[in-house]
VEXVOGU-445341 format. One line per field, with one value per atom (N, C-alpha, C, O): residue number from 0; chain; atom name; x negated, z negated, y. Coordinates in nm, 4 decimals. Each point is the difference from the previous one (the first is absolute). Layout:
num	NUM,...
cadena	A,...
atomo	CA,...
u	X,...
w	Z,...
v	Y,...
END
This chain:
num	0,0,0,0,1,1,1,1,2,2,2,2,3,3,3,3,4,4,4,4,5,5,5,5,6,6,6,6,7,7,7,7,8,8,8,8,9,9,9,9,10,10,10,10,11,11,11,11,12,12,12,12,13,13,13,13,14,14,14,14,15,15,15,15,16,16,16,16,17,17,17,17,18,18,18,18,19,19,19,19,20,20,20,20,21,21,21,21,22,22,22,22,23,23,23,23,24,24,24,24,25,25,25,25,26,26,26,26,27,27,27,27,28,28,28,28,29,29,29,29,30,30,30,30,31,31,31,31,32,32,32,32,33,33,33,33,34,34,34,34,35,35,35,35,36,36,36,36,37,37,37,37,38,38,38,38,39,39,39,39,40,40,40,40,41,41,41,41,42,42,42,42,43,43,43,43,44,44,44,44,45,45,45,45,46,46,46,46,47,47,47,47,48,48,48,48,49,49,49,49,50,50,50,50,51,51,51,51,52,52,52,52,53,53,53,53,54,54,54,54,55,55,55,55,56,56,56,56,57,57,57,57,58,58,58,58,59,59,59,59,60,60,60,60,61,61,61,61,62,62,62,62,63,63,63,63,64,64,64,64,65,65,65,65,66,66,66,66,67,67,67,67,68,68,68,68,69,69,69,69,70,70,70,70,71,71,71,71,72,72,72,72,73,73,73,73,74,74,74,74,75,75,75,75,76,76,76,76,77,77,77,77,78,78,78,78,79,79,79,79,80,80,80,80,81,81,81,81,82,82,82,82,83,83,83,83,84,84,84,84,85,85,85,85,86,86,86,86,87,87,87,87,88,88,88,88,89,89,89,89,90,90,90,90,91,91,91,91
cadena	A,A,A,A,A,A,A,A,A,A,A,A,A,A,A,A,A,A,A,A,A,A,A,A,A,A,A,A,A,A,A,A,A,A,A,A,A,A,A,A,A,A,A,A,A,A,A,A,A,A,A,A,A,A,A,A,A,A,A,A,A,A,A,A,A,A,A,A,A,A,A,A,A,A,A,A,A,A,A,A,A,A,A,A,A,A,A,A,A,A,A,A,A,A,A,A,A,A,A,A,A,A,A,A,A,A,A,A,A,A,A,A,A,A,A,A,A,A,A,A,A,A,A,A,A,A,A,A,A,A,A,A,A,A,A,A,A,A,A,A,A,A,A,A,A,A,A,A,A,A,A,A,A,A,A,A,A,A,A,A,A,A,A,A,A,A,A,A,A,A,A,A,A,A,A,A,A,A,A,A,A,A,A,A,A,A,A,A,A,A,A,A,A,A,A,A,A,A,A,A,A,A,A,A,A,A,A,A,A,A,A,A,A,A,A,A,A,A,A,A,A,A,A,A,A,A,A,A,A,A,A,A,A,A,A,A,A,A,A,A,A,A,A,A,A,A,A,A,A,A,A,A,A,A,A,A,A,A,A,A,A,A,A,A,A,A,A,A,A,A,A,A,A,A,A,A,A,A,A,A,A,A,A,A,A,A,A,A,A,A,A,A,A,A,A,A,A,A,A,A,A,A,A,A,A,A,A,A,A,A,A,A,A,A,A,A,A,A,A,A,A,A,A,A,A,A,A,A,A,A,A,A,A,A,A,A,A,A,A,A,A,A,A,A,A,A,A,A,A,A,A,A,A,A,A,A,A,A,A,A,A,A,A,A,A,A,A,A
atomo	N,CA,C,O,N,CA,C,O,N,CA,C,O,N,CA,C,O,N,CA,C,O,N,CA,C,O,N,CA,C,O,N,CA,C,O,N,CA,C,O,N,CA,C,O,N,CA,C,O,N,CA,C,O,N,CA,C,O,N,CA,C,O,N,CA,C,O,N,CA,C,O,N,CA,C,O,N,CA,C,O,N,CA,C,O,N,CA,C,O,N,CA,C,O,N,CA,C,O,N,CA,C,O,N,CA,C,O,N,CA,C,O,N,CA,C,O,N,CA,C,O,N,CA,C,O,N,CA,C,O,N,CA,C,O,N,CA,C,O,N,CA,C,O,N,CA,C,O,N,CA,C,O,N,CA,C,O,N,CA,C,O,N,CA,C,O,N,CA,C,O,N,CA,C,O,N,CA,C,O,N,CA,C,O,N,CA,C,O,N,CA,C,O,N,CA,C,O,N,CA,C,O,N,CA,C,O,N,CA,C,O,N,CA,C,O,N,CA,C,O,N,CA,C,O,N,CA,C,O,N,CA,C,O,N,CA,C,O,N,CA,C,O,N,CA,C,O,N,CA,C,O,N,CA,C,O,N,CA,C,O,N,CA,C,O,N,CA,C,O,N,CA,C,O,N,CA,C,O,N,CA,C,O,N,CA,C,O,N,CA,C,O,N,CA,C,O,N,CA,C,O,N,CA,C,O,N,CA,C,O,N,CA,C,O,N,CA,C,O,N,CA,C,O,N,CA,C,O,N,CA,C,O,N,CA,C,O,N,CA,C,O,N,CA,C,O,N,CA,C,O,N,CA,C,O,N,CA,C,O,N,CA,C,O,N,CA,C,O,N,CA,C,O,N,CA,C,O,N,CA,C,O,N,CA,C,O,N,CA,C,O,N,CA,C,O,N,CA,C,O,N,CA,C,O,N,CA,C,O,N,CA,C,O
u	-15.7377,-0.0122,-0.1391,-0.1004,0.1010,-0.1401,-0.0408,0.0781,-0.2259,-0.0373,-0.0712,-0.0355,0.0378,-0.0774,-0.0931,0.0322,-0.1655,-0.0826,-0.1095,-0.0216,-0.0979,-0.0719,0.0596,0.0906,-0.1543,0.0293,-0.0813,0.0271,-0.1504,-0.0821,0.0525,-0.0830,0.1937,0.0791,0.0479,-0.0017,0.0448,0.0271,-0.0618,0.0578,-0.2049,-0.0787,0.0525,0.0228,-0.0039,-0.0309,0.1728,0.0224,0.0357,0.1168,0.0630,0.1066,-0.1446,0.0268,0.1219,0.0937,-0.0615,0.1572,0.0879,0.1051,-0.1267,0.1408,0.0427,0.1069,-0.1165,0.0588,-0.0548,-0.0600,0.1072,-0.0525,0.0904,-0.0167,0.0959,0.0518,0.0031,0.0682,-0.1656,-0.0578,-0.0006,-0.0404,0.0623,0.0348,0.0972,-0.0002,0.0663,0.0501,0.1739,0.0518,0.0212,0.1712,0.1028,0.0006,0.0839,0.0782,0.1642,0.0565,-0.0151,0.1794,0.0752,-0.0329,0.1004,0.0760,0.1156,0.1036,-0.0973,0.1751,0.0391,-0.0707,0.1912,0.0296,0.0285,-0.0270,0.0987,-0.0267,-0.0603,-0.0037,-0.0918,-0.1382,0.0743,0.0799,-0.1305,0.0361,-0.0411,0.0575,-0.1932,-0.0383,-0.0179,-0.0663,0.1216,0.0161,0.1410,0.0503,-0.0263,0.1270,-0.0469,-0.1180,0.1812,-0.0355,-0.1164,-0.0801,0.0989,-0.0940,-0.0639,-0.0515,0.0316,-0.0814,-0.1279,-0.1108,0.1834,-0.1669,-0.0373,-0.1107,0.2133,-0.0945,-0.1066,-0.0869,0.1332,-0.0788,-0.1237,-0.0946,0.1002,-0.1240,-0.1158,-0.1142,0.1852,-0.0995,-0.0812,-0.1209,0.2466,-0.0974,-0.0999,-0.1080,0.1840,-0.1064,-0.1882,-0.0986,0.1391,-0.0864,-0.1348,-0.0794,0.1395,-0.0575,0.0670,-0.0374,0.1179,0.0469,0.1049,0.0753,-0.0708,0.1569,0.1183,-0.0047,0.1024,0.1110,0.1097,0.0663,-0.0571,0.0716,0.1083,0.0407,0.0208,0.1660,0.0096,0.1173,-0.1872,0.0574,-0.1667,-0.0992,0.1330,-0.0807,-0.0407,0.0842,-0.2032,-0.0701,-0.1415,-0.0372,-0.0406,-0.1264,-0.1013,-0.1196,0.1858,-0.0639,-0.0346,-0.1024,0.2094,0.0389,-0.1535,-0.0592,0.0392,-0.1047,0.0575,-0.0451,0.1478,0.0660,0.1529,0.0303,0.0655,0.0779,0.0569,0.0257,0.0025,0.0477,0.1344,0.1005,-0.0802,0.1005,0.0921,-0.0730,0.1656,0.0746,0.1428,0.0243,0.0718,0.1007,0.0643,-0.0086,0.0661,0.0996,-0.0453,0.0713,-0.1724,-0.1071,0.0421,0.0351,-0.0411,0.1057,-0.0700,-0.0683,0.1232,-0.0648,-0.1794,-0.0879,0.0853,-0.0850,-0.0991,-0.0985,0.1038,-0.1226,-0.0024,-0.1076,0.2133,-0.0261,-0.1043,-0.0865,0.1375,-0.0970,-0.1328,-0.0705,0.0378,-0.1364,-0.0703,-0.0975,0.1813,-0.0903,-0.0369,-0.0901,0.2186,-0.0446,-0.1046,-0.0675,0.0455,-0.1200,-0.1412,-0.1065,0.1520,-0.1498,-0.0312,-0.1086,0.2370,-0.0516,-0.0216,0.0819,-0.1700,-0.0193,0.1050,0.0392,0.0173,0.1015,-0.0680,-0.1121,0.2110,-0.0968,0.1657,0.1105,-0.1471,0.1384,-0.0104,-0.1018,0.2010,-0.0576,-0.0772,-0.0912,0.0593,-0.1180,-0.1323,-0.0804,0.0793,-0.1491,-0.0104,-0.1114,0.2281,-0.0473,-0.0268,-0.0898,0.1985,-0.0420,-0.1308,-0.0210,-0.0772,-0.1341,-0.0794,-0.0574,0.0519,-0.0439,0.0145,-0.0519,0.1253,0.0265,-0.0693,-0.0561,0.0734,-0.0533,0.0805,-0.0478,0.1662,0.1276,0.0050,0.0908
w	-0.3171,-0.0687,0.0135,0.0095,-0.0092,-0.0247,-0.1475,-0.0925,0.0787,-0.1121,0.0139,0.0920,-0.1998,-0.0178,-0.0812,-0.0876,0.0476,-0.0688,0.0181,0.1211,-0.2065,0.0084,0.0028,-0.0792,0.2051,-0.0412,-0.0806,0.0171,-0.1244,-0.0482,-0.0799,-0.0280,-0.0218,-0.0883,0.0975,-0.0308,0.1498,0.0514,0.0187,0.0398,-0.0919,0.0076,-0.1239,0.0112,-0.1290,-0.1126,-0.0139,-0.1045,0.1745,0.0001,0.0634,-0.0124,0.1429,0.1432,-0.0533,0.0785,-0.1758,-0.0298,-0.0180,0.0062,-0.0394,-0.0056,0.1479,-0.0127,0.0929,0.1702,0.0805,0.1075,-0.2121,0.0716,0.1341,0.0476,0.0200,0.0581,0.1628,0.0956,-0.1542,0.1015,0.1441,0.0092,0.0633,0.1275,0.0555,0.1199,-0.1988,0.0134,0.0286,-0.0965,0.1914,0.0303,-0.0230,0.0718,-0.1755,-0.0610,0.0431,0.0168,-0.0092,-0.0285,-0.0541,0.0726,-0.1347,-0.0387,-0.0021,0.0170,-0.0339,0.0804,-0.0841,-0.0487,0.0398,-0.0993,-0.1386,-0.0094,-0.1218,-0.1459,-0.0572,-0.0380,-0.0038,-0.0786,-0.1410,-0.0189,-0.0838,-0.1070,-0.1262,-0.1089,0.1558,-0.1171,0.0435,-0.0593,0.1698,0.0300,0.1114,0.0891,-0.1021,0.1045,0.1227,0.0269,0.0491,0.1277,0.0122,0.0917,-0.2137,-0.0197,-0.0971,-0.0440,-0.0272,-0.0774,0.0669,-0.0400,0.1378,0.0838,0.1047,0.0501,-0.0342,0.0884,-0.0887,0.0450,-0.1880,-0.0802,-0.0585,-0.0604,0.0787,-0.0535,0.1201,-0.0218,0.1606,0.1431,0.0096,0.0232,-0.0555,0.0396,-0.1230,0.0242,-0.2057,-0.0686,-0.0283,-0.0575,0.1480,0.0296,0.1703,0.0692,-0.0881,0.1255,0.1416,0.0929,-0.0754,0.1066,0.0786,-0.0575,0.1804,0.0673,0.0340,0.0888,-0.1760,0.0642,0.1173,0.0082,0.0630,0.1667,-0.0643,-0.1109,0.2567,-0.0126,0.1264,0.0277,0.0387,0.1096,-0.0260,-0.0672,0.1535,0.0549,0.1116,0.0776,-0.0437,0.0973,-0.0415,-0.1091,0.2570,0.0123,-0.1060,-0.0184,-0.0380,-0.0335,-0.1940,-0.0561,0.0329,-0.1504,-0.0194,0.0911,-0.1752,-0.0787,-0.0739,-0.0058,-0.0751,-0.0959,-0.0575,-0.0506,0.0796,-0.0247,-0.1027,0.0280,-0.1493,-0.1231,-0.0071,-0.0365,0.0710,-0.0232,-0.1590,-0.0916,0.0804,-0.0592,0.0332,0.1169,-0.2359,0.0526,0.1224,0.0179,0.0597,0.0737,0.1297,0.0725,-0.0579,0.0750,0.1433,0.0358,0.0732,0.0722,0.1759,0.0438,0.0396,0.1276,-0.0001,0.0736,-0.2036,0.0141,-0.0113,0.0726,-0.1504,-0.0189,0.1368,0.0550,0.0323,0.0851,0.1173,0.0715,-0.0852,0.1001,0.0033,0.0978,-0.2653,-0.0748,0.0864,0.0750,-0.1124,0.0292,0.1266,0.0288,0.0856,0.1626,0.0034,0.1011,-0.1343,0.0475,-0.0963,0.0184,-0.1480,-0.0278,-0.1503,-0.0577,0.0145,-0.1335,-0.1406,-0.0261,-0.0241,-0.1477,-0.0825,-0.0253,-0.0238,-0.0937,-0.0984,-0.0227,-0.0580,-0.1806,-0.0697,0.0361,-0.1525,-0.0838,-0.0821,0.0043,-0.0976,-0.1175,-0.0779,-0.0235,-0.0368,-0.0958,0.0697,-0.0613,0.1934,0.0572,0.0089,-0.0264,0.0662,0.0014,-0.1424,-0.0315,-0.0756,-0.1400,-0.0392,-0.1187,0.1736,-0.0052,0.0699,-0.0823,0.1674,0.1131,-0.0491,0.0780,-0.2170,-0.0598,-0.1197,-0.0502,-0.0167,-0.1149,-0.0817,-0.1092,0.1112,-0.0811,-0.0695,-0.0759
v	20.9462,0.1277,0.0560,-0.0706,0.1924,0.0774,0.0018,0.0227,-0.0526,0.0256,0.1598,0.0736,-0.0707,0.1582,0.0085,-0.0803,0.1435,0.0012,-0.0637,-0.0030,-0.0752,-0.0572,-0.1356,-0.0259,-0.1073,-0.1057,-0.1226,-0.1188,0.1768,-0.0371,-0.0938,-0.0864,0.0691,-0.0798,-0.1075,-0.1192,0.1644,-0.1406,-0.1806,-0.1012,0.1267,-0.1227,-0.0810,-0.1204,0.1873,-0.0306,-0.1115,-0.0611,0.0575,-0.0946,-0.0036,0.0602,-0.1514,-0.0395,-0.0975,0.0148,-0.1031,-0.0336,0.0297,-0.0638,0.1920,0.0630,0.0098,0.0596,-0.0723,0.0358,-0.1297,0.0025,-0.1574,-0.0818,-0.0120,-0.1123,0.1807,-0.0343,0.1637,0.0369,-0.0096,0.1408,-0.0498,-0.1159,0.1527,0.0176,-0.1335,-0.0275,-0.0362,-0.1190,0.0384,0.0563,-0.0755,0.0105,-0.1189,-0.1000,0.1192,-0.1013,0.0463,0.1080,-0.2538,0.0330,-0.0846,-0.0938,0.0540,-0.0671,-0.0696,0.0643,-0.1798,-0.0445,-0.1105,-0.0881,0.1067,-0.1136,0.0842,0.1197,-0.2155,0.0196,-0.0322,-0.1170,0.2287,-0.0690,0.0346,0.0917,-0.1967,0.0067,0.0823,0.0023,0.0788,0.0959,0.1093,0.0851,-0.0680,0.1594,0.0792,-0.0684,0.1447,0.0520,0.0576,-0.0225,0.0882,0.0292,0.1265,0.0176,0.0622,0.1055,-0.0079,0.1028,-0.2360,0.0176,-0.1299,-0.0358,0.0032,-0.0875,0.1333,0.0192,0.0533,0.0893,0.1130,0.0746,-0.0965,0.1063,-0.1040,0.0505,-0.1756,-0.0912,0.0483,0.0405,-0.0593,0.0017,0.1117,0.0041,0.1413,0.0826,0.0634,0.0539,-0.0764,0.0512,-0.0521,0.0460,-0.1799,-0.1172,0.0167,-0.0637,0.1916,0.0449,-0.0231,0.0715,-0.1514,-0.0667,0.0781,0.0786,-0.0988,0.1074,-0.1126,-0.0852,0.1067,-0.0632,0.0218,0.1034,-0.1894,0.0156,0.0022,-0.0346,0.1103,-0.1029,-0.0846,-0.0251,-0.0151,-0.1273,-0.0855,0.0283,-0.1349,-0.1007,0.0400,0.0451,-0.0494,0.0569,-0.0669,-0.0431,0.0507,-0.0702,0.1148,-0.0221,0.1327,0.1106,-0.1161,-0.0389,0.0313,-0.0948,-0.1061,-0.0578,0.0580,-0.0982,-0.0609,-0.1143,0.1357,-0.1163,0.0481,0.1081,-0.2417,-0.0097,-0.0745,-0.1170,0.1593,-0.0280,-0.0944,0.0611,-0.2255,0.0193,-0.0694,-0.0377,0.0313,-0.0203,-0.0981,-0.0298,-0.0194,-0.0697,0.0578,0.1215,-0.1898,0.0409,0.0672,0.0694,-0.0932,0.0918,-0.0285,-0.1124,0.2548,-0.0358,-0.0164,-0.0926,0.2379,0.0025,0.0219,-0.0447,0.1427,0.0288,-0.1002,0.0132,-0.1132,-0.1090,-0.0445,0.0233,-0.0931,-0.0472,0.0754,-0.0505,0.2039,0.0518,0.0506,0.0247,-0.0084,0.0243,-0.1469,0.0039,-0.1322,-0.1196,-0.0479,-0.0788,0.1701,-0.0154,0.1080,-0.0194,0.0727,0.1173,-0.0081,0.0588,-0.1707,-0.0185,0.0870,0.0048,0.0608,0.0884,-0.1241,-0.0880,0.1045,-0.0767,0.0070,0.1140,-0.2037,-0.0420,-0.0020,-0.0455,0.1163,0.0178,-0.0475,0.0405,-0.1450,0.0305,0.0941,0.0691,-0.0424,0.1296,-0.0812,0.0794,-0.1853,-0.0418,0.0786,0.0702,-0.0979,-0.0104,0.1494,0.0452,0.0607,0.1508,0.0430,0.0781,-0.1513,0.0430,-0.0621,0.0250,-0.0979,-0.0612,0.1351,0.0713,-0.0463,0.0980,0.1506,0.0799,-0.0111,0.0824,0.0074,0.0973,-0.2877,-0.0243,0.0092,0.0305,-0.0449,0.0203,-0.1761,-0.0339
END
């Protein structure tokens, strides 16, 4: 998104967007959130959520049941996060 205005406020709380320039997706059932509500943790968190696996991805969220996608996050090298560790990484 574009910001508009002065960004003089932005120093003053670099946590709120601990997750600024960072690309997430998710696979699997995570247990404390639904399909749009981890994509609404990523991006109010600063973060852009994908929809595929791609060398573009920095972290992949997964959850039970977790399927093609883990396997191909892990041939190409993307970081495996469970949801404890993204809800650590949020501060949740």
């Amino acid at each position: 998104g574009v910001v508009t205005g002065s960004a003089a406020g932005s120093d003053t709380a670099p946590s709120a967007r601990p997750l600024a320039g960072k690309k997430f997706l998710a696979t699997g059932t995570l247990s404390g959130y639904t399909r749009d509500g981890i994509r609404d943790a990523v991006t109010s968190a600063g973060g852009e959520f994908m929809s595929t696996v791609s060398k573009n991805l920095d972290y992949l969220i997964v959850g039970v049941n977790a399927g093609s996608k883990l396997d191909k996050a892990k041939k190409i090298g993307v970081r495996i996060l469970t949801e404890d560790e993204f809800n650590q990484m949020i501060g949740r």
